[in-house]
N, C-alpha and C positions, 0 to 999 in steps of 0.2 A: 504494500500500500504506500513503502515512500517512494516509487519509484518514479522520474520525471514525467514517461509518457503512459503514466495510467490513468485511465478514465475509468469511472462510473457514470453507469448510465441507468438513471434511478427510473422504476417503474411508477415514480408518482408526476413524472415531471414527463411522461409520454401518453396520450391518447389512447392507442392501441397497438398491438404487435407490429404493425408495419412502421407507427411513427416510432418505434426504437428499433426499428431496425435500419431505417434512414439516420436518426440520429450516431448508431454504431459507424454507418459508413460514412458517416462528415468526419466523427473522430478518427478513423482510420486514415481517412484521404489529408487528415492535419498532422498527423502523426508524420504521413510519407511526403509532405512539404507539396503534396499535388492541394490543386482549386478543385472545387467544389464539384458535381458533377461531369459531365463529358464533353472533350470538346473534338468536334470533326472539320477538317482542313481537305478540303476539295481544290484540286488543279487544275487545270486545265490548259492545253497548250491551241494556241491562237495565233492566227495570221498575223505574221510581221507587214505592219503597213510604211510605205515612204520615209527615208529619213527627213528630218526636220530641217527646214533653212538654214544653218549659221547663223545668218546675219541678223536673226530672232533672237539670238542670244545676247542679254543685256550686258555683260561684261565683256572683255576683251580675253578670252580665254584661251583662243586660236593662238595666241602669240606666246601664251607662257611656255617651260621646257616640260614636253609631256610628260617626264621620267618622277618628277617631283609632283604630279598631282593624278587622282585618280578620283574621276565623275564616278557615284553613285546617284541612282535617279530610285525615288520613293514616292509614290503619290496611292494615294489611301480613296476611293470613291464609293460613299453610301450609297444604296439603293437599297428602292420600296421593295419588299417581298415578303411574301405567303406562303404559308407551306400547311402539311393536315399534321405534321409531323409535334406539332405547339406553339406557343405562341413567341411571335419574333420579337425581343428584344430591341436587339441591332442585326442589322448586314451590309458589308462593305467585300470589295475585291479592292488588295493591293497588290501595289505592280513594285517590285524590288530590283534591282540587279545596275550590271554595269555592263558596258561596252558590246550593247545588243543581245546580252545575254539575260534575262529577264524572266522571272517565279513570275506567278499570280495563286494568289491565296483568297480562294471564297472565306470568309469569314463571320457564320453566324451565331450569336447568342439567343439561344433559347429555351423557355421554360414548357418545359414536358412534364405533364399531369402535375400541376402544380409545382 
């Protein structure tokens, strides 16, 4: 009982067998330093479209020594979406990467049966 990651999980402070059984798996998933339910990460690979103009670009960046700097490009985009899966949260798709080499990471939060 003195040990750092022990829990009790009192049967006066749960509803019914399932709400201690949720409550078991929060204290487990805090134990193992994981968030709270599950999270799923969908990819997807997509049409590389046109490169961009240079001359778009607000700084003078063409001219520094390429060896001393390296472009990462990050841009995060919300969108509306539904699912029968629960209810949405948030959802965004971001775009990572460098030198046309680019992840996209669907990214939704949602609450499943409560």
């Amino acid at each position: 009982m003195g040990h750092q990651k022990w829990f009790l999980i009192n049967n006066l402070e749960c509803v019914d067998f399932k709400d201690k059984i949720w409550k078991t798996k929060e204290a487990v998933l805090d134990v193992l330093g994981k968030s709270a339910g599950v999270h799923f990460h969908k990819k997807f690979l997509l049409k590389k479209v046109p490169k961009a103009d240079p001359s778009a670009i607000p700084l003078d960046l063409l001219n520094l020594d390429q060896d001393r700097i390296e472009e990462v490009y990050i841009s995060e985009t919300f969108i509306d979406y539904k699912t029968n899966e629960g209810e949405v949260i948030s959802c965004s798709v971001e775009k990572k990467g460098s030198k046309n080499h680019f992840t996209y990471t669907h990214k939704i939060n949602l609450i499943v049966k409560g």
